[in-house]
C-alpha positions in Angstrom: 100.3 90.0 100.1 99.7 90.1 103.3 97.1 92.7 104.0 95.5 90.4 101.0 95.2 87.9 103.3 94.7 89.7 106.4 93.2 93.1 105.6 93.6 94.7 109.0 96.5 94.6 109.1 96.6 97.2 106.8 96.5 99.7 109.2 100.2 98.9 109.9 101.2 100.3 107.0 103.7 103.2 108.2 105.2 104.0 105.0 107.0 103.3 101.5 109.7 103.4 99.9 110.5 103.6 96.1 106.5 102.4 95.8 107.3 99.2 98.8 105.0 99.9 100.9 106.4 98.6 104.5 104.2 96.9 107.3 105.2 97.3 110.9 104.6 95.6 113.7 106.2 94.7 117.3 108.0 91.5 117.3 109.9 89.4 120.8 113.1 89.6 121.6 113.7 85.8 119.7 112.4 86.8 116.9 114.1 89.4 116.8 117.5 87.6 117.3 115.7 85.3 114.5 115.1 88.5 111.8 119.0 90.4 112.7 121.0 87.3 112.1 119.2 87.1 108.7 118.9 90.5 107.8 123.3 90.7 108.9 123.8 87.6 106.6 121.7 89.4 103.8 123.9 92.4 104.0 127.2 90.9 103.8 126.3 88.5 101.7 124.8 91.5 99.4 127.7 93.7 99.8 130.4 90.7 98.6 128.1 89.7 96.0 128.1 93.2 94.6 131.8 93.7 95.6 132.5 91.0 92.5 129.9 92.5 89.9 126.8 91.0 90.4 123.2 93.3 90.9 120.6 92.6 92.6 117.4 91.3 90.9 114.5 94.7 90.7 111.6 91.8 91.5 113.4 89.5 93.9 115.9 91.3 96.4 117.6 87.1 96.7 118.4 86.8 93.1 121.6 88.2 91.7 122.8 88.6 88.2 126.5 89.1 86.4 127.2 88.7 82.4 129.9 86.7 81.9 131.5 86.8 78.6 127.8 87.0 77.5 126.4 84.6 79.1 124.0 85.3 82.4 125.0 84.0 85.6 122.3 83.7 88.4 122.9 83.4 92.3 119.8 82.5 94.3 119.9 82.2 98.0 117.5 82.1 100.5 118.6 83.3 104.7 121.7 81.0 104.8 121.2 79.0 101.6 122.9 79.5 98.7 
């Protein structure tokens, strides 16, 4: 969506993965900090999620779904928000 909006920044594109195609770019130290924090929160909150039967969503990597005695049960979060 990005290089939509921007196209030069498709240049940035260094590679892809599964058909993502990833844009790169340099970023500050507080960002950074910013991007880590989220992206640690993501993974643990990921890996419990997962840990109790629930799979990630193919379209949205922040939507998780479990059946449960055949009815489905959605978890939506977003960076520290459940």
């Amino acid at each position: 969506m990005i290089c939509d909006i921007r196209p030069e920044y498709e240049k940035l594109i260094k590679f892809t993965t599964n058909g993502k195609r990833w844009l790169v770019g340099k970023v500050t130290k507080a960002i950074y900090g910013t991007l880590l924090g989220a992206r640690l929160f993501y993974d643990k909150l990921r890996g419990f999620l997962e840990s109790l039967g629930y799979e990630a969503n193919n379209y949205d990597e922040c939507t998780f779904n479990k059946m449960i005695n055949g009815k489905q049960c959605t978890i939506q979060f977003h960076v520290d928000d459940l």
